[in-house]
C-alpha positions in Angstrom: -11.3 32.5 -27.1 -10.1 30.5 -30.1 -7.7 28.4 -27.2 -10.9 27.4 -25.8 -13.1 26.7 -28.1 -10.5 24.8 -29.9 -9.9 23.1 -26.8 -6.1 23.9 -26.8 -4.4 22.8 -23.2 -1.7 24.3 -21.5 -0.3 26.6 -24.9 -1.1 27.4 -28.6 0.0 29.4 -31.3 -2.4 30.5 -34.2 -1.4 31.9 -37.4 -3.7 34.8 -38.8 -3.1 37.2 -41.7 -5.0 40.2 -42.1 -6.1 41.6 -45.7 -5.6 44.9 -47.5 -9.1 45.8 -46.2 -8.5 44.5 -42.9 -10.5 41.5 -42.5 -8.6 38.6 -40.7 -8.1 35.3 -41.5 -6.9 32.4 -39.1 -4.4 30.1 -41.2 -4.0 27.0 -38.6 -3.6 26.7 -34.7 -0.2 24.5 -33.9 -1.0 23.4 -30.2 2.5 21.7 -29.9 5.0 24.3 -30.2 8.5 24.0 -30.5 10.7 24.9 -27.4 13.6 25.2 -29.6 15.4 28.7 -28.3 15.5 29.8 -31.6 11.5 29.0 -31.7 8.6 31.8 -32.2 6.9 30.7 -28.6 10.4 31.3 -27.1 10.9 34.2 -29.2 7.4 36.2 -27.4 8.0 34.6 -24.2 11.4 36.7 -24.0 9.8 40.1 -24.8 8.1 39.9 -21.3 9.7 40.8 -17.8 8.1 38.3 -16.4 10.6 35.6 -15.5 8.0 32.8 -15.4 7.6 33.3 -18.8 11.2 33.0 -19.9 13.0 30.3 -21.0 14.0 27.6 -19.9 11.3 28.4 -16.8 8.6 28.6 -19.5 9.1 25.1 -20.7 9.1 23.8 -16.5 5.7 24.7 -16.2 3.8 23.5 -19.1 6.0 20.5 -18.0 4.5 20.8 -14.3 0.9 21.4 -15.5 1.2 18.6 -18.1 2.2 16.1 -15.4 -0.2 17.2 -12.9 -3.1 16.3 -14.3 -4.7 13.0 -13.8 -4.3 10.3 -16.7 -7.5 8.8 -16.7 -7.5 5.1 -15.9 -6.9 2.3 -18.1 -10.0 0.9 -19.4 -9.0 -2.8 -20.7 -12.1 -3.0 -22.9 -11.2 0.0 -25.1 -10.5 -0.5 -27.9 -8.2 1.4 -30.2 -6.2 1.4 -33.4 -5.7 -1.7 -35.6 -6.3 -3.5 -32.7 -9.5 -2.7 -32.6 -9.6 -3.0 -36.2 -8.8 -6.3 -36.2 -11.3 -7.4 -33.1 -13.9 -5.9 -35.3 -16.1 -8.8 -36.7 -16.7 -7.2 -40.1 -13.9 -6.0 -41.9 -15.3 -2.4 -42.8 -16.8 -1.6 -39.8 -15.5 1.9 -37.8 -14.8 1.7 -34.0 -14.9 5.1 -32.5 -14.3 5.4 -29.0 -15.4 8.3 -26.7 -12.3 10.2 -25.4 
């Protein structure tokens, strides 16, 4: 539930520790994990016997889901970073933009 409601895509790994009286605690979520072999996502992937799962066919498709979904299109009037900064006509203004 934490994936979603976090809106994690595709993976996630969350830290959590638990206390001598067993509450638990969630440290941090990382949603871009390392798919170093020696990493902890590659690590779990290889206790399963599922060979979608292992390595290196793991990393193909969150590569394959990645790619398949549709970029939105480029909106020329969006403005973002120090560009936008610097369009902005009073120099302490915010520009937020709806993504």
């Amino acid at each position: 539930r934490a994936h979603k409601a976090l809106r994690c895509r595709d993976f996630s790994i969350f830290d959590f520790r638990v206390d001598p009286e067993g509450e638990v605690y969630m440290l941090e979520c990382q949603p871009v994990c390392s798919f170093a072999r020696e990493s902890a996502m590659i690590g779990m992937a290889s206790k399963t016997d599922r060979p979608e799962l292992q390595h290196p066919q793991l990393f193909h498709t969150m590569l394959r889901r990645a790619a398949a979904r549709k970029p939105k299109p480029f909106d020329a009037s969006q403005k973002l970073g120090m560009k936008a900064a610097a369009r902005s006509t009073s120099p302490c203004s915010i520009v937020t933009t709806a993504t």
